[in-house]
N, C-alpha and C positions, 0 to 999 in steps of 0.2 A: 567418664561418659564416653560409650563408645559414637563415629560418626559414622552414618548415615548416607544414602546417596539421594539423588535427590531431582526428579525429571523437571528442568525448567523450561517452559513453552517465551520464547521471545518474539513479539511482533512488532515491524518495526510498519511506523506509517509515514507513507514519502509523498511527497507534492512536486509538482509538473504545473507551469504555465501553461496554456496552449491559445491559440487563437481558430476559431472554425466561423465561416462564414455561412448562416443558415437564415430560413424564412422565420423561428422558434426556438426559444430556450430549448425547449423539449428534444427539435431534431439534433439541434446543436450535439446537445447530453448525449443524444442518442450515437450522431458518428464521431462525437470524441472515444464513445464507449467501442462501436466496430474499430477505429482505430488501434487502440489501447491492446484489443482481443486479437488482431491482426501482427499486433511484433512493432506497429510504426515508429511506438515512443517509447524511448531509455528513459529509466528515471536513475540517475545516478547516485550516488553515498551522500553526495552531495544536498540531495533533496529531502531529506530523513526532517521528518517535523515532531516526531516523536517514536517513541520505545515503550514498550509494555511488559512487564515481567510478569509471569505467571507461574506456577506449580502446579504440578497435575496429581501431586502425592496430598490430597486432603483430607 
């Protein structure tokens, strides 16, 4: 049996604490989120709560 190659898509999902002081859950979410979008917060290798493997040869 000959092999095969074989495109694996890997996503890795990482968690961050953070603390925002807001009037709202909602605005909270919201400039965690401009944060986030802005560069403020590393998530380091460290943060990894999970991995997903995929192929995209189906």
């Amino acid at each position: 049996m000959s092999k095969r190659t074989f495109k694996i898509e890997i996503k890795e999902i990482r968690r961050k604490d953070i603390l925002i002081e807001a009037e709202s859950e909602k605005e909270a979410v919201a400039e965690a989120r401009n944060r986030y979008l802005n560069g403020e917060y590393t998530i380091d290798r460290g943060g990894i709560v999970a991995a997903e493997f995929e192929t995209e040869n189906k």
